[in-house]
C-alpha positions as CSV (number, residue, x, y, z in Angstrom):
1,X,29.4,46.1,99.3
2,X,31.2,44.7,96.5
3,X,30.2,42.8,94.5
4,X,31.3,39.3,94.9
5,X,30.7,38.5,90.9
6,X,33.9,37.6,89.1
7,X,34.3,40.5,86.2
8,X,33.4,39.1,82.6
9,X,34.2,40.5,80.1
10,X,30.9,41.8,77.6
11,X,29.8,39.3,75.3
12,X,31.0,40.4,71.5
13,X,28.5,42.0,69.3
14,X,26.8,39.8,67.1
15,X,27.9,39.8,63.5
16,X,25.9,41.1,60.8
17,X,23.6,38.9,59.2
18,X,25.0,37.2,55.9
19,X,24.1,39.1,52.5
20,X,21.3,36.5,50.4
21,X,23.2,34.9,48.1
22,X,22.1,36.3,45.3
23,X,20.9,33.5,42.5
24,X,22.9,31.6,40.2
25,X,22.3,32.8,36.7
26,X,21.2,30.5,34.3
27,X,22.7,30.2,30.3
28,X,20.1,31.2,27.3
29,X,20.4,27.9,25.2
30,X,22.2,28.6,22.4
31,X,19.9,30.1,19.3
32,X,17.3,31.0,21.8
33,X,15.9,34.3,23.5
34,X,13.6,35.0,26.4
35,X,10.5,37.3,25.4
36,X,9.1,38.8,28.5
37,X,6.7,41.0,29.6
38,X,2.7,40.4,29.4
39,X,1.8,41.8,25.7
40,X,5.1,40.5,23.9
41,X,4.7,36.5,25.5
42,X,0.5,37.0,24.3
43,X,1.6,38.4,20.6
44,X,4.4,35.8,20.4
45,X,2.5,32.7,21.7
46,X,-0.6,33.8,19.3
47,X,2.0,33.9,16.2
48,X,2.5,30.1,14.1
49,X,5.6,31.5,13.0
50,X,7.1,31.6,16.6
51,X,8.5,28.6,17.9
52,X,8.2,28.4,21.3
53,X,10.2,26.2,23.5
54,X,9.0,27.0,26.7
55,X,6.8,29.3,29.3
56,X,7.2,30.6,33.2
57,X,4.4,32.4,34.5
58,X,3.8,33.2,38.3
59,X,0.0,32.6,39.5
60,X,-1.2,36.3,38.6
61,X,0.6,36.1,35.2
62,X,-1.1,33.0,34.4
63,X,-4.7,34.7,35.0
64,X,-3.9,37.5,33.3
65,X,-2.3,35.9,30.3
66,X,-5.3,34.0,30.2
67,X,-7.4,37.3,30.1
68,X,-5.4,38.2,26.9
69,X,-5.1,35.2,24.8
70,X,-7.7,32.6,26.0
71,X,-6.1,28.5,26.5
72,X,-5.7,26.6,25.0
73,X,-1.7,27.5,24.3
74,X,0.8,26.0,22.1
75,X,3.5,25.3,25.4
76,X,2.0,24.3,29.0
77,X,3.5,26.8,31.7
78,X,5.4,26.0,34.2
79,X,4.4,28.2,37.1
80,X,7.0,30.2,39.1
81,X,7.9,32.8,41.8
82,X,9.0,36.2,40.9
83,X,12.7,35.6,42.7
84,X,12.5,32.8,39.4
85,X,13.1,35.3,36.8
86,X,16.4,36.9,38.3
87,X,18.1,34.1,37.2
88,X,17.9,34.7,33.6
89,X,16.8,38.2,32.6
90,X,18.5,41.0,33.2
91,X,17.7,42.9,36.9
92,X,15.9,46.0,35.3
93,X,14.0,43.9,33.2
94,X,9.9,44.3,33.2
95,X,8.7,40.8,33.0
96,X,5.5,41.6,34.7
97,X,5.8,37.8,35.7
98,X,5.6,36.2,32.1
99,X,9.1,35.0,30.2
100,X,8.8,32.8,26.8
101,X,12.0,30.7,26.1
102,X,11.8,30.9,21.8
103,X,13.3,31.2,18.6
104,X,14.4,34.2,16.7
105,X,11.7,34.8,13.8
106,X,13.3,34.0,10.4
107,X,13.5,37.1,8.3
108,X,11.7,37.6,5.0
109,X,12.5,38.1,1.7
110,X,11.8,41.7,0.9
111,X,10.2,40.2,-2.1
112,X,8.1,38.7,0.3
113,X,7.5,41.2,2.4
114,X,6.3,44.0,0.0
115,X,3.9,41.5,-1.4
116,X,2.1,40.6,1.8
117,X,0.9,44.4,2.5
118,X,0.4,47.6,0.5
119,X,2.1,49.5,3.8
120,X,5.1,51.6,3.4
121,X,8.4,50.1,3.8
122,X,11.5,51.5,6.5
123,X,14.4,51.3,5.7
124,X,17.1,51.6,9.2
125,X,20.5,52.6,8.4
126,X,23.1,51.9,11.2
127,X,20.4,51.9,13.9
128,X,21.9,49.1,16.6
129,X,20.1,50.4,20.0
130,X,17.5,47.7,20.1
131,X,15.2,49.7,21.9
132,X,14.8,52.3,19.5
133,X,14.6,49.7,16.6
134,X,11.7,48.0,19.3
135,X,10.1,51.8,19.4
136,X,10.3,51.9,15.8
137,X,8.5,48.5,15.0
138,X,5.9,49.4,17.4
139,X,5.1,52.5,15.3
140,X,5.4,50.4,12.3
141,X,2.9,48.1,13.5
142,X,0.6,51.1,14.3
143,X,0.6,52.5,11.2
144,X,0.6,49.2,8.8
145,X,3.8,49.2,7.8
146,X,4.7,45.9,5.0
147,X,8.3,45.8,7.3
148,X,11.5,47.1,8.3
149,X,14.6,46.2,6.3
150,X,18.1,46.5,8.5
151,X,21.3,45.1,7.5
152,X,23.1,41.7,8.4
153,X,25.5,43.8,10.2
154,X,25.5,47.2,12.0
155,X,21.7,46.3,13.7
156,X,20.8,44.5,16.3
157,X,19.9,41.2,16.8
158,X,16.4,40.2,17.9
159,X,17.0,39.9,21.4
160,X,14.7,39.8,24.6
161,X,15.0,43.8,25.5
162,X,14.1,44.7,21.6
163,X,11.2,42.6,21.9
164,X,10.2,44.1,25.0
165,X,10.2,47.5,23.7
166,X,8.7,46.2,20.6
167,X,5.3,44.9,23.1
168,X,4.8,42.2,20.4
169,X,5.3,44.2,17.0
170,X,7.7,41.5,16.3
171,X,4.9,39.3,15.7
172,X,3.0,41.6,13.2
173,X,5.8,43.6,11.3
174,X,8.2,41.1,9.5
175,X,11.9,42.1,9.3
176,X,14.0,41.2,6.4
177,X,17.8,41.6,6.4
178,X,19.5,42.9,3.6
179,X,23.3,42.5,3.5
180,X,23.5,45.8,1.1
181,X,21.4,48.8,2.1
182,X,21.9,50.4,-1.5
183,X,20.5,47.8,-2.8
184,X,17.5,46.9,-0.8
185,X,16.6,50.7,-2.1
186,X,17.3,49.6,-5.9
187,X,14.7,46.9,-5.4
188,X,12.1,48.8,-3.8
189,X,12.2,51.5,-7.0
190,X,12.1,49.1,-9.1
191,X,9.0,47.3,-8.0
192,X,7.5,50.8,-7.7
193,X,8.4,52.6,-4.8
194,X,9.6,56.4,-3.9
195,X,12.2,56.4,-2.0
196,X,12.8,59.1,0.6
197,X,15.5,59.1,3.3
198,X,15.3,61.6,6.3
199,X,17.9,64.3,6.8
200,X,17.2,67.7,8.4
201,X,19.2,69.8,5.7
202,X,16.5,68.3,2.9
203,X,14.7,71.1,1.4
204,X,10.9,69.8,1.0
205,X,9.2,68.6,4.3
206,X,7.7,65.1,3.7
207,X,4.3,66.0,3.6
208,X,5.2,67.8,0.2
209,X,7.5,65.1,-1.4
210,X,5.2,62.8,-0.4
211,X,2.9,61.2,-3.4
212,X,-0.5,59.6,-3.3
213,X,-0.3,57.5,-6.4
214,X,2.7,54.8,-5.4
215,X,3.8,53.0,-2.5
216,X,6.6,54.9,0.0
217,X,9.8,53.8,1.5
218,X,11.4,55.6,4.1
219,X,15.0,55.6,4.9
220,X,16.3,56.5,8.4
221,X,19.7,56.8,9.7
222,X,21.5,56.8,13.1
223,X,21.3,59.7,15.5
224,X,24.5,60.6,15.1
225,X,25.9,60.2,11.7
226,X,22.1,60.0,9.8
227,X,22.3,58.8,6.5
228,X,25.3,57.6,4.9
229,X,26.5,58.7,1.2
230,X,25.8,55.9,-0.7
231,X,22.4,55.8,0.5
232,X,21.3,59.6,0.3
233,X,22.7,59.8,-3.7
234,X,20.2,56.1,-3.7
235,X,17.1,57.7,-2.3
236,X,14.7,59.6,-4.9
237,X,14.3,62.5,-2.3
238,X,15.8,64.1,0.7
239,X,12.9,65.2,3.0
240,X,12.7,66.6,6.6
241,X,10.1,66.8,9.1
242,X,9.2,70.4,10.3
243,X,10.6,70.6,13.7
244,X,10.8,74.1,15.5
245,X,14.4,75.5,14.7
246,X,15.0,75.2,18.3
247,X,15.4,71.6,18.3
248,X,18.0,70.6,16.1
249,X,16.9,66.8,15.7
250,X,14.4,64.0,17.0
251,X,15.0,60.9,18.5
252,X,15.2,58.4,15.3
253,X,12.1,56.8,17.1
254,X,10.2,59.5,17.5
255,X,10.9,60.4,13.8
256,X,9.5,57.1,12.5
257,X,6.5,57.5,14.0
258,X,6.0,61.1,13.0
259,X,7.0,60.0,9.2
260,X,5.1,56.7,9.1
261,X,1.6,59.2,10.3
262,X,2.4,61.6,8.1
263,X,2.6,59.0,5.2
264,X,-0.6,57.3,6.8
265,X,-2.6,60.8,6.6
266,X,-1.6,61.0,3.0
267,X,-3.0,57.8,2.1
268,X,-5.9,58.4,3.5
269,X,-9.0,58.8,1.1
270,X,-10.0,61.8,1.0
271,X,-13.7,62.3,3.2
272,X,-16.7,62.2,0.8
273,X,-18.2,65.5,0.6
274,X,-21.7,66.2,2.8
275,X,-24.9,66.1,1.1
276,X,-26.7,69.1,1.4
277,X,-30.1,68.2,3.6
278,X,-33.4,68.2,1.4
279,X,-35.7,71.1,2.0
């Protein structure tokens, strides 16, 4: 039989579900930087120099943050969901659900600075990534380092990515910002130090220019170019590490932590000698 139905046409697919509108980004205030991540938020909320403005945490931040540096704290959170923190960091950034809104430190004299510690001093020459100056600070926080002298321009900024890769070396290590490199070196000899900038031509490893009986400043350049002129004729010394010939160079970060222990294991004092056991 046939069938007495009138013919329909088939119903048109249904269309494909709308993408999520992804979420509006949101302005960093002016003179302002978000510090995330767990470790950097703890170091910067436990420092009086930092002025904090203000704190997202989601619920598991909060106990964990809690864990790390015990309440009470200087801002009252304001507790979020993860989707919060797309808004205003960048997507690959590891917040690990904790973002400070604060200021940028204010950099120290290098008077200052050299008179707060008896660490070594580096010196960064052109080095703009900020996550190798963040690696470096890290190492110079490690190995008690009085701070890290970059130029007004030519380096980064502090910014929430160098902090990050600093994990709260900001807060320990003070940065002070010299407008002439050349000079920053000057003022270090002149208040005692020996100088000694990094290049892989140098002659005498570290370890051997090194001395025991005055403070050290190391001088670092950029990956590509290393030092520049007027810097290597200032230094006292050109040193190198001892790297297998097969590698023709480290990553600048690497380097300062491999120069900032080698300087640390020539300061050390030198182990008393064992008494021999009495009969």
């Amino acid at each position: 039989m046939n069938d007495p139905r009138p013919n329909r046409a088939p119903d048109p697919p249904a269309p494909p579900p709308r993408p999520a509108k992804p979420p509006e980004r949101e302005a960093t205030p002016a003179g302002s930087l978000w510090i995330h991540g767990l470790h950097a938020v703890a170091a910067a909320l436990a420092n009086p120099r930092r002025r904090a403005k203000r704190l997202l945490l989601t619920h598991d931040a909060e106990a964990e943050l809690a864990t790390r540096l015990p309440r009470p704290w200087r801002v009252q959170p304001d507790i979020v969901d993860r989707q919060r923190f797309q808004t205003f960091l960048p997507e690959d950034a590891v917040h690990q659900g904790a973002a400070l809104l604060a200021e940028p430190l204010t950099p120290l004299d290098l008077d200052q600075a050299i008179a707060r510690s008896d660490g070594p001093v580096l010196l960064l020459d052109q080095v703009t990534d900020p996550r190798n100056v963040g690696a470096i600070m890290r190492s110079a926080a490690a190995f008690g380092a009085a701070c890290v002298v970059m130029q007004d321009r030519h380096a980064p900024p502090e910014t929430g990515a160098l902090a990050r890769a600093a994990s709260g070396a900001l807060e320990i290590v003070p940065i002070a910002r010299e407008v002439n490199l050349s000079r920053a070196i000057v003022t270090l000899q002149k208040a005692g130090f020996w100088v000694l900038g990094l290049a892989g031509e140098a002659t005498r490893t570290l370890a051997e220019a090194a001395p025991r009986d005055r403070r050290v400043a190391l001088v670092l350049g950029a990956e590509d170019a290393g030092l520049r002129r007027l810097q290597r004729e200032t230094c006292d010394e050109l040193v190198r590490l001892p790297i297998s010939s097969g590698m023709e160079s480290l990553n600048v970060a690497a380097a300062a932590a491999v120069a900032l222990y080698e300087i640390a294991r020539e300061r050390a004092p030198a182990a008393p000698d064992e008494e021999e056991p009495e009969a």
